[in-house]
N, C-alpha and C positions, 0 to 999 in steps of 0.2 A: 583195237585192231579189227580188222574185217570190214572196214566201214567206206573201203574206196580212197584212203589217203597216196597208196599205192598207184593206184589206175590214174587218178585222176592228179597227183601229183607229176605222172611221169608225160603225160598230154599236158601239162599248162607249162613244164618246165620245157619242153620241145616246141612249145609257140614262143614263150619267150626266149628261148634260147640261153639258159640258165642252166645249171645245175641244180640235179637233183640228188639232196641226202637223204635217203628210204630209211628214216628212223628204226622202221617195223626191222630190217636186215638187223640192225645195230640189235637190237630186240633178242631177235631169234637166236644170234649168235655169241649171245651175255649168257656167262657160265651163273644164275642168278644164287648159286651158292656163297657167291662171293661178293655179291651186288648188298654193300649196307647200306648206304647214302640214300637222303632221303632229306624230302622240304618239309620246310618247319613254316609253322607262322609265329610272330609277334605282334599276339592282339594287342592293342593301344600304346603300343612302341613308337614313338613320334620325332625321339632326340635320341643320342647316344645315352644321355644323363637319365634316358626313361628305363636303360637295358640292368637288370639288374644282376649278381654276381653269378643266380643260378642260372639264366637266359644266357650269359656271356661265357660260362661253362657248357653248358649244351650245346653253344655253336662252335667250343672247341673241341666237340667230338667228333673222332673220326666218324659218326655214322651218318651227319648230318653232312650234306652236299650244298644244301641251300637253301634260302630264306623266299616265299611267297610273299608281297606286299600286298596287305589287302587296302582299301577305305582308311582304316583306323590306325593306319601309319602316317596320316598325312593331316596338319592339321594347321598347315598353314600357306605357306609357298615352296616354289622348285627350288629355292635356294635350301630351304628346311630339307628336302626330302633330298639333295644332292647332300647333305652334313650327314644325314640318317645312314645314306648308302657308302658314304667317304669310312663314315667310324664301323660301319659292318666287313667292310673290305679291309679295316684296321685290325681288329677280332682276325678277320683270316681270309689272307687276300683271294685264294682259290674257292670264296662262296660263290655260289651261282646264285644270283638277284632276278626273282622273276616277277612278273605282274602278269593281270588280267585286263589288260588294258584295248579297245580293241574299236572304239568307237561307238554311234549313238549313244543309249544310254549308260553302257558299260565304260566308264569314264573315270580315272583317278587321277587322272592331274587336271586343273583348269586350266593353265600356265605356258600347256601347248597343243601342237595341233591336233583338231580333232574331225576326223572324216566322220561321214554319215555311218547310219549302221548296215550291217552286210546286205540287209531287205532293200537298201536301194540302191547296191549295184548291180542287185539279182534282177529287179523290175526294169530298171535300166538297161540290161543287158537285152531284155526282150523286145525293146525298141530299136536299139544300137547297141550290139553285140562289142564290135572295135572299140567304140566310145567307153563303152561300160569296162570293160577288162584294161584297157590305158589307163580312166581314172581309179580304179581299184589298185593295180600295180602304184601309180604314183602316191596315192592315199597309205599304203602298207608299208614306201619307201618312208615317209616322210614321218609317219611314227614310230617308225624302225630309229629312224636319224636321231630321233628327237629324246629315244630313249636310251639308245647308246649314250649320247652326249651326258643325260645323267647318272650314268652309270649300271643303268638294269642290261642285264643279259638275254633272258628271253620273256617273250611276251605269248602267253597261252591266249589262243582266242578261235573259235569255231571256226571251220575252215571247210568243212565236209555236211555241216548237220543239216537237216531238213525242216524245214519252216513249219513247225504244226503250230497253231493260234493259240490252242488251248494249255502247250506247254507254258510255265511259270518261266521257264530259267531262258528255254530258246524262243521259241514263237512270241510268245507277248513281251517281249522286249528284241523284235525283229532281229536277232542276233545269228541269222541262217542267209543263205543266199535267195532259195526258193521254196515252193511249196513239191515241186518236182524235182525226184533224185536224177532224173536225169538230164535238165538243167544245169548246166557248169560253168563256171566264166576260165575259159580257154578258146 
């Protein structure tokens, strides 16, 4: 929170002319007393066959919401990792399935498509603002598409952060738009 998803979400969704859902509201207004649910990972979970009795009791708990997929869920093809998400919705069909999925290097499926990473619609942008924000919207469509169709629900991926070089997680794996926060693709 604090970070501009607000500001900067209600200007891109006003160019596109979309809706915009202010998560941060949803936020503010969760009595978090009451808030138990929460994402789980299953490290080297690859099959249903690989879940075992006390993994598949833990995701019948009320406190768990949803499953993160990292890397070491996937260890073969989109057909494997649509059986992987088919038998977790089996377990309990109201899990929420999310990834990290989001392009350039940050990649877990080979199988489909994959846009560049966020550093080059950000450079982009500062040649061809229109050009750059078009392919970005269709780029976001088409691994939105591509991930519904196997089943994951939401996809976590930086959307606000600042390109610093020296960062491990953001900058040296170009995973930011620009090196300027006031640089935006809207």
């Amino acid at each position: 929170m604090g970070s501009g998803k607000s500001t900067i979400g209600s200007l891109l969704a006003k160019k596109l002319n979309r809706v915009l859902i202010d998560i941060d509201k949803i936020i503010e207004n969760t009595n978090f007393n009451n808030l138990k649910k929460i994402m789980i990972s299953l490290p080297k979970v690859c099959h249903d066959k690989d879940l075992s009795a006390s993994q598949i009791k833990m995701l019948n708990s009320p406190q768990v919401g949803g499953v993160l997929l990292f890397s070491d869920n996937f260890d073969e093809n989109i057909s494997q990792v649509k059986k992987l998400i088919q038998a977790l919705k089996a377990i309990r069909s109201d899990l929420i399935l999310a990834i990290d999925h989001e392009g350039g290097q940050i990649w877990r499926f080979s199988d489909i498509f994959r846009p560049p990473a966020a550093k080059f619609y950000g450079d982009l942008y500062l040649k061809d603002s229109d050009l750059a924000c078009d392919n970005c919207e269709k780029a976001a469509f088409l691994v939105a598409k591509d991930l519904k169709d196997i089943g994951v629900d939401w996809c976590f991926a930086p959307v606000v952060d600042v390109h610093y070089i020296k960062s491990q997680i953001i900058g040296a794996k170009h995973r930011a738009f620009s090196e300027d926060s006031s640089e935006r693709l809207w």
